[in-house]
N, C-alpha and C positions, 0 to 999 in steps of 0.2 A: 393909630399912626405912631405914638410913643414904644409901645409894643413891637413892631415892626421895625422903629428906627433899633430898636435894642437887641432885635434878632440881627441886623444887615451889620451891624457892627460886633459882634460877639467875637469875632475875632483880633479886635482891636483894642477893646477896652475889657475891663472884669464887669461880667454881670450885676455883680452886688454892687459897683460902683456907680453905675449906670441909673440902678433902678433908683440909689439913693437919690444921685443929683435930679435926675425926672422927676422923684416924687411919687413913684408907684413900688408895689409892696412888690419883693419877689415872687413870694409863693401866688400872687396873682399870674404875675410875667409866666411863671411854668404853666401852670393851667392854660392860661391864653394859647401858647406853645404847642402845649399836648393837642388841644382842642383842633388849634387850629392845624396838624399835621394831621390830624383824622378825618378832617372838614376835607381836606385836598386827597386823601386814601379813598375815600368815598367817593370822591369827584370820580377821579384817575378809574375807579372800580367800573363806574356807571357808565362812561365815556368809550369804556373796551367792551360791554357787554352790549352798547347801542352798534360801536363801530364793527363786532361780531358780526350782529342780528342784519346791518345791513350786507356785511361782506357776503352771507350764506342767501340773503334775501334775492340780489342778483347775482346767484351761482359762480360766484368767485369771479366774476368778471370784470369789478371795480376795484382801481388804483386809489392810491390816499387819495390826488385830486378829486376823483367823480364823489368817491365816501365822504370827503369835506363837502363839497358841493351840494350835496343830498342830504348829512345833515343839518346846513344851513337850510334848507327850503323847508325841514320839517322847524325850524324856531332852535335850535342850539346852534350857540356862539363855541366853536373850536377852531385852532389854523390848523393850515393841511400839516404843517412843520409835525404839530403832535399827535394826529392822526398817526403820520408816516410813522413817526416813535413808538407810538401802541401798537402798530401792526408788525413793526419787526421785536419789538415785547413779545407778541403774540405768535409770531411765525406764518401773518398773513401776508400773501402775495398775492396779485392778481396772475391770471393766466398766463405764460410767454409762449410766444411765437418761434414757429420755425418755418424754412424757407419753403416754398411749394413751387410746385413746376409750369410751364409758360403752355400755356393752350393755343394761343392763336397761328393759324396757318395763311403766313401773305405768301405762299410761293402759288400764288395763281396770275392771269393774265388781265384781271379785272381794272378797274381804274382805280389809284390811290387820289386821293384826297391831299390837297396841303395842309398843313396844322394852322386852323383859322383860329381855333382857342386862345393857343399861345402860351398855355398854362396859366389864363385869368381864371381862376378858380372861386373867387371871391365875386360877386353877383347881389347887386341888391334891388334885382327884382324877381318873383317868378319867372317859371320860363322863357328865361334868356338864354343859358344853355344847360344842355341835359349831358349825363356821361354816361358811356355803357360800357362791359367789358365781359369775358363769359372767364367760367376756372371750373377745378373738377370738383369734388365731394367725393371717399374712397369709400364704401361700402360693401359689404358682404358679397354682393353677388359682382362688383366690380367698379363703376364708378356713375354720378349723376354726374350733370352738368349743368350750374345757374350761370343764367344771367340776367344779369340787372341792368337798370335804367335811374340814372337820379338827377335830382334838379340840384343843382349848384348850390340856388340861394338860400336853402334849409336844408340840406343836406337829404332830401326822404330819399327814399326808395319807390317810386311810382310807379316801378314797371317790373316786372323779374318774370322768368320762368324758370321750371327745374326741368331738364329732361333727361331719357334714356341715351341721348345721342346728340350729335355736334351740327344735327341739321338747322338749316336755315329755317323751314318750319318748324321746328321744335324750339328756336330757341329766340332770334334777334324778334322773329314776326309776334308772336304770342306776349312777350316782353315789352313790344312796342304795343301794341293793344292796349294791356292793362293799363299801360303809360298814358296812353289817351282818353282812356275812362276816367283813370283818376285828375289832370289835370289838362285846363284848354292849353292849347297850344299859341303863342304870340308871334308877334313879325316878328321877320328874323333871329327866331331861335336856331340855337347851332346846336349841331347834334356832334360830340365828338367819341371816337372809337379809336382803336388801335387799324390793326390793316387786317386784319382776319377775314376769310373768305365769307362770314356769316353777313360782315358789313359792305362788303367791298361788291358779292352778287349783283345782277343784275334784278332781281325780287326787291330784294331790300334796299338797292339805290331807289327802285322805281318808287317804291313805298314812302319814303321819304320825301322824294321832289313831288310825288302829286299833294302833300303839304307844304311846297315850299320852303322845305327845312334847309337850310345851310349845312352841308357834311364838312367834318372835318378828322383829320385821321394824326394819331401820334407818326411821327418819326420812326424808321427803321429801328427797332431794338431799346427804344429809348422811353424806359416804362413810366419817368417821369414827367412826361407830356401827358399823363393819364393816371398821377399820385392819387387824386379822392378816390377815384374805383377800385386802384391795388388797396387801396387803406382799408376800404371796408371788408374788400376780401381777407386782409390779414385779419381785422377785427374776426369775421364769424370765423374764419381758421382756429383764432386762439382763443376764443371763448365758446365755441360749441363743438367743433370738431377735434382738434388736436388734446391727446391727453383720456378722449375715452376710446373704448371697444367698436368697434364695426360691429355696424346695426344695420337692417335692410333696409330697400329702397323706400318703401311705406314707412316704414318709423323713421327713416330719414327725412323726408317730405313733411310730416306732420313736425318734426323738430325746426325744421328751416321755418316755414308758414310763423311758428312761433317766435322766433327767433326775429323774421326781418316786420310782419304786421302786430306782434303783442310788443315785443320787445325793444327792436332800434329805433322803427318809424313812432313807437308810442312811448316808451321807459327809460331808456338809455338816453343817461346826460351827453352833451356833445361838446368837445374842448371847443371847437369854431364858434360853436354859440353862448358862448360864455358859460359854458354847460348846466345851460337849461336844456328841456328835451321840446323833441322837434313842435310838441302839440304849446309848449308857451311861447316858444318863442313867435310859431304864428298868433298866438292869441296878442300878446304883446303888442305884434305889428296889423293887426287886424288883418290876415290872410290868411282863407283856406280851416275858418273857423271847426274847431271837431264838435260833432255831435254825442254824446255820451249814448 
């Protein structure tokens, strides 16, 4: 503590005056000094090679928050503040985003839906409601097409498909399946979508109400009646698609597979959940237990 008071003031008083009144030798005070600016070089050294190891560890996909996040949960105390510092030190960034183009086709004759969501995105139970939306993937041979299915109140992904094409069996039906394998379905769960012909069919209304489900559809043009779906679509935009090479449909397929079951639904910290990843935060609340 004496040491320290003598370093916060060095600018105010003379060292040798200092150590006299204290009562401590100088040439201790230097040593302490040196020692201790090596103690904090060390530090600073170890804290960029951990905060490296995780940036390359999830393929450049984590910002300072999730990399503080993560190494709090393995046992080191850092804030995100000096995170953020070491990685513009370093010249890491996580992946950006750019804008992609709108898929959904409402110029059909089918019934729309009102927006019974409302933009309640926050849920704290199981399926209460689910969101879907479909977007492209560009590929070598020309484009896939996923679309997903997720539960609000942990954000997973329970349902997806990838296909060759924009059809309603290739994509809402297949998606809804998986969706019901992985998780039962409760009263009055709302199913909400945009207006696209994939939702709005008469297959896929019928599919729906013979579960009883509540539809509900976003607003004309208005992609923020349906922000979790776009979000996650930007996520796998800007961390696995945008930035590399066109790759065909099969090593596209086998990238996605990884991407939304090894990686979002099991690895990736999530800001909503206090970013923990989706398998603690059910363990936490005791739902939807994972098996190893």
């Amino acid at each position: 503590m004496i040491y320290s008071f003598i370093k916060n003031n060095e600018g105010i008083f003379p060292i040798d005056k200092m150590c006299k009144v204290l009562e401590v030798g100088r040439r201790s005070y230097y040593w302490w000094k040196r020692s201790s600016a090596s103690n904090k070089a060390l530090r600073k050294q170890k804290f960029k090679k951990l905060i490296t190891s995780v940036y390359f560890e999830f393929k450049q996909r984590y910002g300072s928050p999730r990399i503080t996040a993560e190494l709090h949960s393995r046992g080191y105390k850092i804030s995100r503040v000096t995170v953020a510092k070491y990685m513009k030190e370093m010249g890491l960034r996580s992946k950006l985003s750019k804008k992609f183009k709108v898929t959904t086709d409402s110029k059909h004759n089918y019934l729309i839906m009102d927006n019974i969501l409302n933009r309640q995105f926050e849920q704290t139970e199981p399926s209460k409601a689910w969101v879907s939306d479909i977007t492209y993937i560009p590929v070598k041979e020309g484009f896939l097409y996923l679309t997903t299915i997720m539960d609000l109140y942990d954000r997973k992904l329970i349902g997806w498909s990838l296909s060759n094409s924009m059809a309603t069996q290739n994509t809402t039906l297949p998606a809804w399946r998986m969706a019901l394998k992985n998780r039962d379905i409760s009263k009055g769960l709302i199913f909400h979508s945009d207006q696209g012909v994939q939702y709005a069919n008469n297959v896929f209304a019928n599919t729906l109400a013979s579960h009883n489900v509540i539809r509900s559809m976003s607003r004309t043009g208005n992609c923020w009646d349906n922000a979790v779906a776009e979000s996650f679509f930007k996520s796998i935009k800007t961390e696995l698609v945008y930035g590399n090479f066109l790759i065909t449909r099969e090593q596209m397929k086998t990238q996605v597979f990884e991407y939304i079951e090894i990686w979002y639904n099991k690895r990736r910290r999530h800001s909503y959940l206090d970013y923990m990843t989706i398998e603690e935060f059910n363990n936490r609340n005791n739902n939807y237990k994972y098996v190893a």
